[in-house]
TORPA-4810 file (N, C-alpha, C, O; in nm, 3 decimals):
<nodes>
NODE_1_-1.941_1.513_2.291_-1.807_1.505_2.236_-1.723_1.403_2.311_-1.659_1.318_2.250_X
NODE_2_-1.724_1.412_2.452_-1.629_1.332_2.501_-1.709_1.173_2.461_-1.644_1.085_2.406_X
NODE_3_-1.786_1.163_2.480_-1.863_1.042_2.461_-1.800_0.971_2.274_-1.752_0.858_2.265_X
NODE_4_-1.814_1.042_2.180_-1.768_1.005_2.066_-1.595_0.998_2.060_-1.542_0.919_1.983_X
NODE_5_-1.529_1.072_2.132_-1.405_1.048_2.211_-1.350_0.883_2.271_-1.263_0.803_2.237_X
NODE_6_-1.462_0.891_2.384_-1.454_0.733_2.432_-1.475_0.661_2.337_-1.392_0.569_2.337_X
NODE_7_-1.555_0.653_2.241_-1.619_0.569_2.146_-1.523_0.544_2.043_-1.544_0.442_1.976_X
NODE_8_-1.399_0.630_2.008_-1.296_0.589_1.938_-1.187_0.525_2.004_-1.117_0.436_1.954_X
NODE_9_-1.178_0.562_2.090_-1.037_0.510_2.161_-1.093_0.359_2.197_-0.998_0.282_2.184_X
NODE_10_-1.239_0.272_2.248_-1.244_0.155_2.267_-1.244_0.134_2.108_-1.184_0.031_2.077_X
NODE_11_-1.289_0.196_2.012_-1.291_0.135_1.845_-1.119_0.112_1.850_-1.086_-0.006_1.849_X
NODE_12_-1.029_0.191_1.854_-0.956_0.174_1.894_-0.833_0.047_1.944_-0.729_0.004_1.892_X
NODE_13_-0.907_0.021_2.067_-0.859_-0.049_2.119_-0.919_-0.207_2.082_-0.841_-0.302_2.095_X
NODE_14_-0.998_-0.221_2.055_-1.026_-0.299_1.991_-1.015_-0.377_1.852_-1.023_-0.496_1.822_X
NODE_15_-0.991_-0.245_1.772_-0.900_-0.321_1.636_-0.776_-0.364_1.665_-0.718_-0.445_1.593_X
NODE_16_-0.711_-0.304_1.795_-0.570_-0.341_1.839_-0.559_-0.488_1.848_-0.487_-0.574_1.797_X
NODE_17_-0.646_-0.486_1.920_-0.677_-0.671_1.934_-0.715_-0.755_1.879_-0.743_-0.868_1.918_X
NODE_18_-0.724_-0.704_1.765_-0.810_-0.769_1.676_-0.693_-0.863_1.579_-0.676_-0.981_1.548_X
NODE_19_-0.602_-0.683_1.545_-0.462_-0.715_1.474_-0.372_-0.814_1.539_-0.313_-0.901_1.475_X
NODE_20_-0.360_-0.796_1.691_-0.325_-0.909_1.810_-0.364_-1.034_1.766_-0.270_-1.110_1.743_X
NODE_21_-0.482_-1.081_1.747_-0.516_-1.238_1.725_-0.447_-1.263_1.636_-0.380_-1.363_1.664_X
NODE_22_-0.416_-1.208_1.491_-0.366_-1.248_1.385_-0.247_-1.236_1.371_-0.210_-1.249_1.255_X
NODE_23_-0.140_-1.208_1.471_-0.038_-1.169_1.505_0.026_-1.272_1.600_0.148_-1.285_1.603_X
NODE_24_-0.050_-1.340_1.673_-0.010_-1.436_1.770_-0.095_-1.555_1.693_-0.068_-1.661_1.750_X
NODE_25_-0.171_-1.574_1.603_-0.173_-1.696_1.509_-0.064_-1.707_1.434_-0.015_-1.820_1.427_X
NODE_26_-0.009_-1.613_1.369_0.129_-1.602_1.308_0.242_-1.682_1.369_0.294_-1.790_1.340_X
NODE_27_0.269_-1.559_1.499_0.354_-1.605_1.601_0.371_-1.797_1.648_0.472_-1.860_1.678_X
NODE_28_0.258_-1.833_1.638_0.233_-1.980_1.694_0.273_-2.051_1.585_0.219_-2.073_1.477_X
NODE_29_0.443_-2.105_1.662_0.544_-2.176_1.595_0.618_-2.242_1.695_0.624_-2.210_1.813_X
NODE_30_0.683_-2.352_1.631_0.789_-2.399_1.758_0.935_-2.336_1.793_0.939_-2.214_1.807_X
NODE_31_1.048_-2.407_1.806_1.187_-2.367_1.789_1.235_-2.400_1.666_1.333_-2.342_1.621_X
NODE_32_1.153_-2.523_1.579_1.194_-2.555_1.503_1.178_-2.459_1.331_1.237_-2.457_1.223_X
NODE_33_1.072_-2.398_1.389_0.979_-2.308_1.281_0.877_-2.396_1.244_0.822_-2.341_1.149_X
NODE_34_0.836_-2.472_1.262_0.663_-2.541_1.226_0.592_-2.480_1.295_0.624_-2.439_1.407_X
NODE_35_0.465_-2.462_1.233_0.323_-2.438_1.272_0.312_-2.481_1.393_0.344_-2.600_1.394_X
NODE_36_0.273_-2.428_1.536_0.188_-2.569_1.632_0.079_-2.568_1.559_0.035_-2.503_1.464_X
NODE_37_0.025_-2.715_1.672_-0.083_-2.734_1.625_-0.161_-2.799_1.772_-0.090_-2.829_1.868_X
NODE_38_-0.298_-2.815_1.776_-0.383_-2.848_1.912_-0.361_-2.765_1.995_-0.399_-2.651_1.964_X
NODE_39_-0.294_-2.782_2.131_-0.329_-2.756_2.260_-0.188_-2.629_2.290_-0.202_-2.528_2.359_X
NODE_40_-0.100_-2.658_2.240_0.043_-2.615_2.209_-0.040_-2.489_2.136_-0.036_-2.387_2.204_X
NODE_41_-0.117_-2.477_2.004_-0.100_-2.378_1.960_-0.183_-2.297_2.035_-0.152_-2.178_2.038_X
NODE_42_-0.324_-2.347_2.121_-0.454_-2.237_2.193_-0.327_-2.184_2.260_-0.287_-2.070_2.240_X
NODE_43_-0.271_-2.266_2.335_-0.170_-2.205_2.485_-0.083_-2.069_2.441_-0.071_-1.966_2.507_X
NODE_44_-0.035_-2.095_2.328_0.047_-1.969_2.264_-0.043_-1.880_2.262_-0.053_-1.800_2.355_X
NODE_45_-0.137_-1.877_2.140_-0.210_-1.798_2.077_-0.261_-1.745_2.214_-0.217_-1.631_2.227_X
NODE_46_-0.345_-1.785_2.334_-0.425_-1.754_2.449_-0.260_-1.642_2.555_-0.272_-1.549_2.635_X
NODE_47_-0.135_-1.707_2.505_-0.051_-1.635_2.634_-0.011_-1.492_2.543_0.015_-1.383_2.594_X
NODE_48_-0.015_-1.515_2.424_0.062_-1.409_2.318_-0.081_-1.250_2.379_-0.065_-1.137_2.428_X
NODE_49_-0.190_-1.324_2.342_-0.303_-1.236_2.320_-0.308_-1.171_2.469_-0.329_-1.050_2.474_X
NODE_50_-0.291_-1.244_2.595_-0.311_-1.185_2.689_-0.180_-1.077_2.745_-0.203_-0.982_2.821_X
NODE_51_-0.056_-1.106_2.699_0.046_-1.033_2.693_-0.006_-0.864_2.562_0.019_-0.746_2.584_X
NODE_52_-0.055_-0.906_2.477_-0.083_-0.787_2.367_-0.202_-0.677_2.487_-0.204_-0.554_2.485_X
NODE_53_-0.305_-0.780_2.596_-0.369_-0.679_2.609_-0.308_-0.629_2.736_-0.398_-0.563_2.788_X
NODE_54_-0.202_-0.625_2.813_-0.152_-0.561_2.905_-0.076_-0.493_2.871_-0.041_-0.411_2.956_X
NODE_55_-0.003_-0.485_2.724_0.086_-0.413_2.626_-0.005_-0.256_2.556_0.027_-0.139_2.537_X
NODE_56_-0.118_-0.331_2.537_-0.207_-0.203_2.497_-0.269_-0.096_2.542_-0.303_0.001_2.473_X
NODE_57_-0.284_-0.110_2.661_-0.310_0.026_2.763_-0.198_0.105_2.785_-0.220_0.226_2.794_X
NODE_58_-0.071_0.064_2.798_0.018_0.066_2.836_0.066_0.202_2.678_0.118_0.312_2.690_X
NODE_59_0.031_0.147_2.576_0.088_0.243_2.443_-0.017_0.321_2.424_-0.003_0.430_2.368_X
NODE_60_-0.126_0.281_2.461_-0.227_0.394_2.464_-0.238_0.521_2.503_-0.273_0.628_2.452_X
NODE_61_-0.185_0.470_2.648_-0.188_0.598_2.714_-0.043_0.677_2.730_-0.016_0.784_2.784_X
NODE_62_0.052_0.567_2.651_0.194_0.686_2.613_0.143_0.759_2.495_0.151_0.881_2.497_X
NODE_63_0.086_0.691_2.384_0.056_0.779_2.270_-0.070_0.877_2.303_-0.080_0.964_2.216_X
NODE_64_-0.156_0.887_2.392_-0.260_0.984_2.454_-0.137_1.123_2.473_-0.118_1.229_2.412_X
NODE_65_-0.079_1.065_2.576_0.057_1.172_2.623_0.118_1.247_2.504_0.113_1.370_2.506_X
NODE_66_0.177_1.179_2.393_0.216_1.233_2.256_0.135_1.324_2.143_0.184_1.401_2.061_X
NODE_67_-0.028_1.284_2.170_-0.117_1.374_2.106_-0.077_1.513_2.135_-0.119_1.562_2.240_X
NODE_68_-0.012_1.577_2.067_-0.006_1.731_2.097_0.045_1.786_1.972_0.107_1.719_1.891_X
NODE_69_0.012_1.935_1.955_0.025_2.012_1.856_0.161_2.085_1.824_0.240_2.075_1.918_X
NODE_70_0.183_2.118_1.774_0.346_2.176_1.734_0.383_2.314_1.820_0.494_2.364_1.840_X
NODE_71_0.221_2.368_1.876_0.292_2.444_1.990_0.227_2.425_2.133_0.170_2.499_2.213_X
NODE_72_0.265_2.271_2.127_0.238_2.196_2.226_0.112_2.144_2.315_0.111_2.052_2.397_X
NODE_73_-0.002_2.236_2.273_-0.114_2.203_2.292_-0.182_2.053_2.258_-0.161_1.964_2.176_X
NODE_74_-0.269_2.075_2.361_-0.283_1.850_2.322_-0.425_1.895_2.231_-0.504_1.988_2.246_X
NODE_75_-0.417_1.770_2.116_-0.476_1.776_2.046_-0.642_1.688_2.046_-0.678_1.595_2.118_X
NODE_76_-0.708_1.750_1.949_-0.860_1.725_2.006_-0.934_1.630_1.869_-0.887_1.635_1.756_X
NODE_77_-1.055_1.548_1.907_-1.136_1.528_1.798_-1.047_1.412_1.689_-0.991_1.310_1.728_X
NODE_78_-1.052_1.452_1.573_-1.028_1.360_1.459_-0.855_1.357_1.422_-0.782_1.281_1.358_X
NODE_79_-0.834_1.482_1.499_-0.663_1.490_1.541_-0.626_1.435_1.581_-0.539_1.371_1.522_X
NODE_80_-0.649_1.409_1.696_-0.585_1.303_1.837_-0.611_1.162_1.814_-0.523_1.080_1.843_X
NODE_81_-0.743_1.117_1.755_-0.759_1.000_1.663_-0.669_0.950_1.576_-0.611_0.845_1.605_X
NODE_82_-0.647_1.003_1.478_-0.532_1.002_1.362_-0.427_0.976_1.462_-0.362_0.872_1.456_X
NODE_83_-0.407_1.062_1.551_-0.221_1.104_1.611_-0.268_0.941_1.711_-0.209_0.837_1.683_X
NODE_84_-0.320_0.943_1.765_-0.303_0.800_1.860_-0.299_0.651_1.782_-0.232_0.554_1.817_X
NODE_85_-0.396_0.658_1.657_-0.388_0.572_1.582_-0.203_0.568_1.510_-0.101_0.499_1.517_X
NODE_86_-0.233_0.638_1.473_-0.037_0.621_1.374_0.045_0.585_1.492_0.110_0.481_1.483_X
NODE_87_0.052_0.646_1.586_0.139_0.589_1.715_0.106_0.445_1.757_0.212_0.381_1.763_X
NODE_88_0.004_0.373_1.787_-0.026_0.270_1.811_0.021_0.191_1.669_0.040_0.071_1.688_X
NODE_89_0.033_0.216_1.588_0.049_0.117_1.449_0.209_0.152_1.449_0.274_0.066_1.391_X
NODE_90_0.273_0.243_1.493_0.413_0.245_1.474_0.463_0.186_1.599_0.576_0.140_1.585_X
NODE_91_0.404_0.170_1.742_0.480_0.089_1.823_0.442_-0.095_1.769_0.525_-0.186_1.761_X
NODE_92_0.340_-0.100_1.748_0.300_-0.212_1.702_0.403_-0.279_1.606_0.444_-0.393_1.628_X
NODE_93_0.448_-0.200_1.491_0.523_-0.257_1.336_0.715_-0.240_1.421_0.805_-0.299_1.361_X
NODE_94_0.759_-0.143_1.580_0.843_-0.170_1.629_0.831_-0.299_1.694_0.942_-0.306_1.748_X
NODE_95_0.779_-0.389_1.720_0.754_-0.486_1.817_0.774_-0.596_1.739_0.762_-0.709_1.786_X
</nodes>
């Protein structure tokens, strides 16, 4: 169990980053609002992505903390999945 546990939370964490790349390709713009482009845009895209993954442990393990049941018990299995996932996609769509 704990093993299929770990095995979601890196699935997890890994679609996080995934949504990250396409999020900081977005992001990669100037002041002016144009596209970069070349060396300007890796540098963004490479500083955005490494900022998303020091951001992501960080909501992980607040939304781990938030997994809990209505009488307060922390929640287990396909629960805590769901509950960490919706938390990670709602700090994400705050950001």
């Amino acid at each position: 169990m704990r093993v299929l546990t770990g095995i979601a939370i890196v699935s997890l964490f890994m679609s996080s980053m995934a949504l990250a790349a396409d999020n900081c390709e977005s992001m990669a713009v100037s002041k002016d609002g144009k596209p970069l482009t070349g060396a300007a845009k890796t540098a963004s895209i490479k500083k955005c992505q490494s900022e998303a993954a020091t951001a992501a442990p960080k909501a992980s393990a607040a939304c781990e903390e938030k997994a809990v049941s209505k009488d307060g018990k922390p929640l287990t299995g396909a629960a805590k999945t769901a509950s960490i996932k919706k938390c990670e996609a709602d700090a994400a769509a705050a950001k």
